[in-house]
matplotlib code that plots the C-alpha trace (Angstrom):
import matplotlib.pyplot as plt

x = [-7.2, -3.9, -0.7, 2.0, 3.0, 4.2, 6.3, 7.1, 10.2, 11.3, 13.4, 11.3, 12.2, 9.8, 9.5, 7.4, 7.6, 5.5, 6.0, 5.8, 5.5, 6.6, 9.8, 13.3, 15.0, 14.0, 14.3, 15.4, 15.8, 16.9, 14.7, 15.5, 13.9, 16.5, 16.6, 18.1, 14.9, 16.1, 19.5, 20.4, 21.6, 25.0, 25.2, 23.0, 24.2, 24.6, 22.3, 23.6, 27.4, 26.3, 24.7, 28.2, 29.9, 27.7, 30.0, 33.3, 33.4, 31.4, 32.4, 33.0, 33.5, 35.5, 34.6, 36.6, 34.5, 31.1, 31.9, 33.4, 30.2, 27.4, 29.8, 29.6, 25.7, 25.2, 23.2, 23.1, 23.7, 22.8, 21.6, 19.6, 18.9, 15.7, 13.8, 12.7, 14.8, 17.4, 17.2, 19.6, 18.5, 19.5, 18.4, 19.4, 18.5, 16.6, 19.6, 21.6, 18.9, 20.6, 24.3, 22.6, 20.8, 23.9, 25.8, 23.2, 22.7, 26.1, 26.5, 23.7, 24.4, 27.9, 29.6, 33.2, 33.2, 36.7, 38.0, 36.3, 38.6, 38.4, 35.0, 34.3, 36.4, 33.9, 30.6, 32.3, 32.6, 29.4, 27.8, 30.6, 28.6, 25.4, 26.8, 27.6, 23.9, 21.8, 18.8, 19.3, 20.5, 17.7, 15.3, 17.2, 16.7, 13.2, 13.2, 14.6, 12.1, 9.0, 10.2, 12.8, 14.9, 13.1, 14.4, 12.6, 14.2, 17.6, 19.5, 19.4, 23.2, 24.3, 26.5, 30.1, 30.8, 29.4, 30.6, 34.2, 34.5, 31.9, 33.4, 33.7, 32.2, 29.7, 28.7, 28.8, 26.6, 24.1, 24.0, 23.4, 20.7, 18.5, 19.8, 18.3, 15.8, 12.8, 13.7, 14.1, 12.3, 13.3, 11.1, 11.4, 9.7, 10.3, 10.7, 11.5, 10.0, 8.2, 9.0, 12.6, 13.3, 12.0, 14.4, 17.8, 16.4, 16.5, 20.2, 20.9, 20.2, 20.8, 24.8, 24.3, 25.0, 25.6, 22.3, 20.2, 16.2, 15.2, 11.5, 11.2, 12.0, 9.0, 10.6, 8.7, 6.2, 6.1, 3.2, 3.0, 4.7, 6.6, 5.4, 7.0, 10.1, 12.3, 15.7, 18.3, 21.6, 23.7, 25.8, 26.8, 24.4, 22.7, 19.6, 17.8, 16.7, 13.7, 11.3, 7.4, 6.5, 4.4, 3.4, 1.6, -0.2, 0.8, 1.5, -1.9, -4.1, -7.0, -6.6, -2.9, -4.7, -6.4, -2.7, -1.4, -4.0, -2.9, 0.7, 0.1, -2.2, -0.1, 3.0, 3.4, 3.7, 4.4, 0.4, 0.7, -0.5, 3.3, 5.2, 2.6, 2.3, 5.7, 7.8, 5.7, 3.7, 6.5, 9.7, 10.3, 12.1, 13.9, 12.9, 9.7, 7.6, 6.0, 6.8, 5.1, 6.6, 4.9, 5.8, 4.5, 2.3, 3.0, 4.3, 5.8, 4.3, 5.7, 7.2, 10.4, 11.5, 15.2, 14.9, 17.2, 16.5, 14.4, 11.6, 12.1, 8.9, 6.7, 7.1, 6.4, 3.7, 2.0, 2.6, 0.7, -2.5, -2.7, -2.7, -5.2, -6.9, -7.3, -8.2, -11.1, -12.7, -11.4, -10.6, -12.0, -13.4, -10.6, -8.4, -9.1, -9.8, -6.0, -4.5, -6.2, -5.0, -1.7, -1.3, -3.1, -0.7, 2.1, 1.2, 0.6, 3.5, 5.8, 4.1, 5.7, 8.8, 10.2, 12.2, 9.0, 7.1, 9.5, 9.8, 6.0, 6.1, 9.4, 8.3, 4.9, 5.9, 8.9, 6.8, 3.6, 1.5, -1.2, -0.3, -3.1, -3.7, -3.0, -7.3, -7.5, -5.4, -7.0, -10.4, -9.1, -7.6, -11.2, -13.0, -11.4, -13.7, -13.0, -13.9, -11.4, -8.9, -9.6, -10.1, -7.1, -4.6, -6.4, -5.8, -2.3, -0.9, -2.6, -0.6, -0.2, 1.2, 3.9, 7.3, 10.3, 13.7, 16.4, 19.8, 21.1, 22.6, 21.0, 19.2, 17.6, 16.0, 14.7, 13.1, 11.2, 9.9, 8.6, 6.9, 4.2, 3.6, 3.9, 3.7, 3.8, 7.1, 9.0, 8.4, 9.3, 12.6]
y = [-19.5, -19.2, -18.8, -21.0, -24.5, -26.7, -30.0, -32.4, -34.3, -38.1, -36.7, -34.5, -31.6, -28.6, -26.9, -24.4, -21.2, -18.4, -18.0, -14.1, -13.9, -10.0, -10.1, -11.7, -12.2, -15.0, -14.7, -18.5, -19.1, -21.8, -22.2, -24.2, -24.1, -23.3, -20.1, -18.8, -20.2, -23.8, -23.3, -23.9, -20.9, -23.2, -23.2, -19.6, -17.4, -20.9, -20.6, -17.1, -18.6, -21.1, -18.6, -16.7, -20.1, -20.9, -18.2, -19.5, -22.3, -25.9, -28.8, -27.3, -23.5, -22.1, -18.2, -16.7, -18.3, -18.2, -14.5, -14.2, -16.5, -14.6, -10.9, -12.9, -14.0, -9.8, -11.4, -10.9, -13.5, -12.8, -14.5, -13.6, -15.9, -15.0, -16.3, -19.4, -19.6, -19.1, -18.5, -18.0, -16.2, -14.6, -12.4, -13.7, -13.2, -16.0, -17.7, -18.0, -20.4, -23.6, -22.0, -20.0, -23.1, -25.2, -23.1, -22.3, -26.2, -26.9, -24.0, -25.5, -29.2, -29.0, -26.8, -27.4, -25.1, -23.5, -20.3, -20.9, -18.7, -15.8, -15.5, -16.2, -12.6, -11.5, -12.0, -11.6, -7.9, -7.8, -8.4, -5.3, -3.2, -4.1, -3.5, 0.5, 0.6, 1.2, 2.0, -1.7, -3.1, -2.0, -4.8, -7.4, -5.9, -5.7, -9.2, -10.3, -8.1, -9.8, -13.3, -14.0, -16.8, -18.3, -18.8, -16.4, -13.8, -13.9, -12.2, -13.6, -12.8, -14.8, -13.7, -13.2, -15.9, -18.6, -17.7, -16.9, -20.6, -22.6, -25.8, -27.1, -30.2, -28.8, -26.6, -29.6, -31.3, -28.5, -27.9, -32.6, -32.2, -28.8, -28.7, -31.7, -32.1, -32.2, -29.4, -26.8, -25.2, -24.2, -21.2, -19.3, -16.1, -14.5, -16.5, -19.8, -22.9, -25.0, -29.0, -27.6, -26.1, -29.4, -31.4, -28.8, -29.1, -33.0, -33.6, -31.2, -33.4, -36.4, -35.1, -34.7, -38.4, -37.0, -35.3, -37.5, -37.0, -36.6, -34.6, -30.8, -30.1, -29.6, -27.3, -27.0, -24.0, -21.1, -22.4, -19.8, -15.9, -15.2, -11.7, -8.6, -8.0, -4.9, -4.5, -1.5, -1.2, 1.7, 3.6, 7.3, 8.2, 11.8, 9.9, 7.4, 4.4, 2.8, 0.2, -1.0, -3.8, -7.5, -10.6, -10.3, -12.3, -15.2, -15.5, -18.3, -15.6, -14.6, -11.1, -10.2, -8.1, -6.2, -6.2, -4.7, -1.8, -1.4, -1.0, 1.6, 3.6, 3.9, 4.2, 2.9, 5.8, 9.2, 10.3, 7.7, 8.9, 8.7, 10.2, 13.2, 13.5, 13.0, 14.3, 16.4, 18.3, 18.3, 17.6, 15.5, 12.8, 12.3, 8.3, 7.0, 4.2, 0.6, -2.7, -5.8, -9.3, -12.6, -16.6, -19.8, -19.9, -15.9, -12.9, -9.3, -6.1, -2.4, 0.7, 2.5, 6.0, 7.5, 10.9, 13.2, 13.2, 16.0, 14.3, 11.0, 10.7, 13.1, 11.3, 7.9, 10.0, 10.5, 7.2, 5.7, 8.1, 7.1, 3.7, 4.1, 6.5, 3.7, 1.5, 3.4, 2.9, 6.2, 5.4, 7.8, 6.2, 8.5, 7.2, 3.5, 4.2, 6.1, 3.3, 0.6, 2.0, 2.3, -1.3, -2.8, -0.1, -1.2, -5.4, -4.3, -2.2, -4.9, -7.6, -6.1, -7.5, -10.8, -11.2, -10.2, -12.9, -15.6, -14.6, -14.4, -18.4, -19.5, -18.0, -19.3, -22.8, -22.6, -21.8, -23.6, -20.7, -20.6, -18.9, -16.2, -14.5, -10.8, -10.4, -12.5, -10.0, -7.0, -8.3, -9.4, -5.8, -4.5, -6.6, -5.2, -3.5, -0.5, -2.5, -5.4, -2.5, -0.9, -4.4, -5.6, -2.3, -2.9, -6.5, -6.5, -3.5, -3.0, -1.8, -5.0, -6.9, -4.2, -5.1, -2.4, -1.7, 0.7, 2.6, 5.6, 7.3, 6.8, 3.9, 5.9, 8.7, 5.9, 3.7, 7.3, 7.5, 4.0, 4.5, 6.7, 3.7, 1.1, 1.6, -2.4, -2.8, 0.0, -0.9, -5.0, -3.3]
z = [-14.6, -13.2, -16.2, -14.5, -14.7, -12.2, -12.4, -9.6, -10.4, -9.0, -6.9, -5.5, -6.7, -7.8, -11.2, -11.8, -14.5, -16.5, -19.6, -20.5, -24.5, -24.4, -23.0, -24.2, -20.7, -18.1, -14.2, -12.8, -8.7, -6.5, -3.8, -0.5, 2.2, 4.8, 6.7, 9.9, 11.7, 10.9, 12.6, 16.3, 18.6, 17.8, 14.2, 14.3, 11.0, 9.0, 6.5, 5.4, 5.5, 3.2, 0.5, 0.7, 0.3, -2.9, -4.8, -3.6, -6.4, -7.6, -8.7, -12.4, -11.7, -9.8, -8.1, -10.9, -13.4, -12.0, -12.0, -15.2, -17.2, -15.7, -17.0, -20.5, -20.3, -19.8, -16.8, -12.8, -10.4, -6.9, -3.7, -0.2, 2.9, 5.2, 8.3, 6.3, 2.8, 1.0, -2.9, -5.5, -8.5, -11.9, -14.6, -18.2, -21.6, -22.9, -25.1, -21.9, -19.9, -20.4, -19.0, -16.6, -14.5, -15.1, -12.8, -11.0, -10.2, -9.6, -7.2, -5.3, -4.9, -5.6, -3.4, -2.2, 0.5, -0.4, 1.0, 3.9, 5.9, 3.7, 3.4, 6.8, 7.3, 5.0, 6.7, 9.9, 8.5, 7.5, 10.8, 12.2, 9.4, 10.7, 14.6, 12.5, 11.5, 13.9, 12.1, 10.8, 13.9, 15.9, 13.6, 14.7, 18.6, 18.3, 16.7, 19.6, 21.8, 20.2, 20.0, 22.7, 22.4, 19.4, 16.4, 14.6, 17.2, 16.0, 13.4, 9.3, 9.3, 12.7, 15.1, 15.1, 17.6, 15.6, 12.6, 13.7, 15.0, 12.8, 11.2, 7.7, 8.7, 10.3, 7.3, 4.8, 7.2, 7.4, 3.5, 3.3, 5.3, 4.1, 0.4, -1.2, -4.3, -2.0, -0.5, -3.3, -6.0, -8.8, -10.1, -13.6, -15.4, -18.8, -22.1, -20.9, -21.8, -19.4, -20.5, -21.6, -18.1, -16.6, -18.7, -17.7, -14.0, -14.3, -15.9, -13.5, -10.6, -12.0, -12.6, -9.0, -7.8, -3.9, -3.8, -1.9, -2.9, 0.8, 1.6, 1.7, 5.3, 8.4, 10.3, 14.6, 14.5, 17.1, 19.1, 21.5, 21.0, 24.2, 26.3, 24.9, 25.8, 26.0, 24.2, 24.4, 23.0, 24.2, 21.4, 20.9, 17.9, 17.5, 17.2, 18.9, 16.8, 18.1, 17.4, 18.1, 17.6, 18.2, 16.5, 13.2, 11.6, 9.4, 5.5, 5.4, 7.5, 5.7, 7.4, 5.9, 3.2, 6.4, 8.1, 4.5, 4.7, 8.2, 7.5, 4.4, 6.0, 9.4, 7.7, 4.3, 2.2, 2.1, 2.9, 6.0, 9.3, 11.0, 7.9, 7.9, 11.6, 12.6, 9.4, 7.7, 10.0, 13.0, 11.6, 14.6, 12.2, 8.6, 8.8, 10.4, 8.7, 9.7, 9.0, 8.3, 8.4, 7.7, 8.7, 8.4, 11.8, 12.9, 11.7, 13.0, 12.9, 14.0, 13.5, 13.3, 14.4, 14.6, 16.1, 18.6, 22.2, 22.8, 19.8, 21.7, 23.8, 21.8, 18.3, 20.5, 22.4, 18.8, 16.8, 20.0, 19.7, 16.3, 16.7, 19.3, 16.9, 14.1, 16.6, 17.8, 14.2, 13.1, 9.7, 7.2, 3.4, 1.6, 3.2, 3.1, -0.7, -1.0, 0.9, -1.2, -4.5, -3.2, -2.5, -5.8, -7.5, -6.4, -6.5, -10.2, -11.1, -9.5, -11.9, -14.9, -13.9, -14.5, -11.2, -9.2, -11.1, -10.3, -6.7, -6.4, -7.8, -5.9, -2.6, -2.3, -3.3, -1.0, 1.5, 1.0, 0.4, -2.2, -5.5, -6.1, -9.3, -9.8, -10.3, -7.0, -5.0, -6.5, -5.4, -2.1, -1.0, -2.3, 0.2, 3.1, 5.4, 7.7, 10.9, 9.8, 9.6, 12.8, 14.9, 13.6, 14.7, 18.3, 18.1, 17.1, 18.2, 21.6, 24.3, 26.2, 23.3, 22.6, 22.8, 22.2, 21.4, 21.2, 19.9, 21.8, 24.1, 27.4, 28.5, 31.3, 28.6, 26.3, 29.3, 30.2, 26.6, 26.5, 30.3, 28.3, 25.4, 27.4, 31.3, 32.2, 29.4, 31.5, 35.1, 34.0, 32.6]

ax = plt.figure().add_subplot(projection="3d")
ax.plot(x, y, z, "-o")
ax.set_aspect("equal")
plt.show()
């Protein structure tokens, strides 16, 4: 017996909210389904542009007083674009709904795209941030490493090309065509009132006369992952940065609580076999973990290591023998039990907060997913068996599907580290 309650509007538009008894705040977000994966290699960065623009003043507010209201709701506005969505959300105490979704709304169909120079500087700084980061950058290299020139390969945040020359026209056209009724969600958590946040959502739109109804948007699927690919990016770091990684599974896969397991128990946590191997037991590196990504029809699995020179091809040398280690069905019941806790722990912990509960709903509607129960996830990370562990870290991660990338000095001493992981990568290369 799920706890939410879900509304489809005329217009299309979704509505759907917890109500949470205990707590005197509620947690609303704008969902629409437009992310960087939606853009072409043209208009690539787009979708983030647009969430920037959102701030820069509506119809009714402008960027000094969308500030200034949330400062006197004592609430927090905010806003983050990914692969596949973009979401606008806020934090509010429960007397401030009403206000809150108003300018909520009327950042999100009513944007007049002012300032566009100014905050084009803005992004286009930063990306320069990101190009200083290279323990970020390198995600967005091995992105590109696992999925080529797809979509799903390219950076969230654009590049500096596209954004430097991107058009006004072609921005309004971009936010017509992805930010219509159908296409969002509106998703709430806290002490809100279901049939009264329905009502809000519906003036909302209906003060809206521009926003056309229009269907939530079907975006082509990723029918078949390209073969790995190699990335490397010289810069003069102290470290190398460096990334693993290959296709994953989707969010709709029955094995992403097997994938989950995976990911904690190779390098999840601070008992993971990379942070003790590596870190604790070496002090080869400071940072070392794995990563787990999921999509409509695929996803993206790996791991990270930043680590000087001499480290470079023995941390690699290790995080390899125990993938292959897992793989071999070497995956003790401690530690299956220690990784399973973990994860129900922390699914749990993050369900006493409001903004976790309204992502949980605004996500999977967003995205089309199915909206389990906290008792439903529990019960499904029991149920994973060793051998669905082990098979899938030789499925996914085997050496032929491998794809790398790279931040350092030398090209040459990185290409030499990666021979030993993955002998076919280097010699293509």
């Amino acid at each position: 017996m799920h706890n939410w309650v879900l509304t489809e509007l005329d217009s299309g538009e979704r509505v759907i909210s917890e109500r949470l008894d205990h707590v005197r705040s509620a947690a609303i977000g704008y969902w629409i389904g437009a992310g960087s994966r939606d853009e072409t290699d043209a208009k690539a960065g787009v979708s983030h542009f647009i969430e920037h623009l959102l701030f820069k003043g509506s119809s009714k507010y402008t960027a000094l007083e969308i500030a200034e209201l949330f400062d006197e709701l004592g609430g927090e506005l905010n806003a983050a674009t990914s692969r596949e969505h973009t979401v606008v959300l806020a934090r509010v105490p429960d007397v401030h709904v009403e206000k809150a979704l108003d300018v909520m709304s009327d950042m999100v169909f009513s944007p007049l795209f002012e300032e566009l120079d100014a905050e084009r500087e803005v992004v286009l700084e930063e990306i320069a941030m990101y190009e200083d980061t290279p323990q970020e950058l390198v995600h967005d290299l091995i992105g590109q490493a696992v999925f080529g020139s797809h979509a799903l390969g390219r950076p969230v945040i654009g590049t500096a090309e596209v954004i430097s020359g991107v058009s006004k026209r072609t921005i309004q056209a971009y936010h017509r065509a992805r930010y219509t009724p159908g296409n969002i969600v509106v998703a709430a958590a806290g002490a809100v009132d279901h049939e009264q946040l329905v009502g809000l959502v519906e003036r909302a739109v209906e003060q809206r006369a521009a926003a056309e109804a229009g269907k939530p948007h079907v975006r082509p699927l990723l029918v078949k992952p390209p073969k790995p690919g190699l990335r490397f990016q010289r810069k003069d770091t102290e470290q190398y940065h460096v990334c693993l990684g290959a296709p994953g599974v989707s969010r709709s896969d029955r094995r992403r609580f097997a994938a989950s397991i995976l990911d904690a128990i190779l390098g999840g946590s601070a008992s993971s076999r990379l942070f003790q191997e590596i870190r604790e037991k070496r002090g080869m590196a400071y940072a070392v973990y794995s990563f787990l990504s999921q999509y409509a029809e695929t996803g993206q699995i790996g791991i990270y290591i930043g680590t000087r020179e001499d480290n470079l091809a023995d941390a690699l040398t290790i995080a390899v023998e125990q993938i292959a280690d897992i793989a071999g069905g070497n995956l003790p019941e401690r530690e299956l039990y220690r990784a399973k806790e973990n994860l129900k722990g922390r699914v749990v912990l993050s369900m006493e907060s409001t903004s976790t509960r309204m992502n949980r709903l605004g996500k999977s509607l967003i995205t089309d997913s199915e909206i389990l129960s906290l008792d439903r996830v529990i019960a499904e990370v029991e149920a994973v068996e060793p051998e669905a562990v082990c098979e899938l870290a030789a499925t996914l991660l085997a050496s032929k599907r491998l794809s790398a990338a790279g931040i350092g000095p030398s090209e040459e001493r990185f290409l030499a580290a990666i021979e030993d992981v993955t002998p076919a990568l280097a010699r293509a290369a």
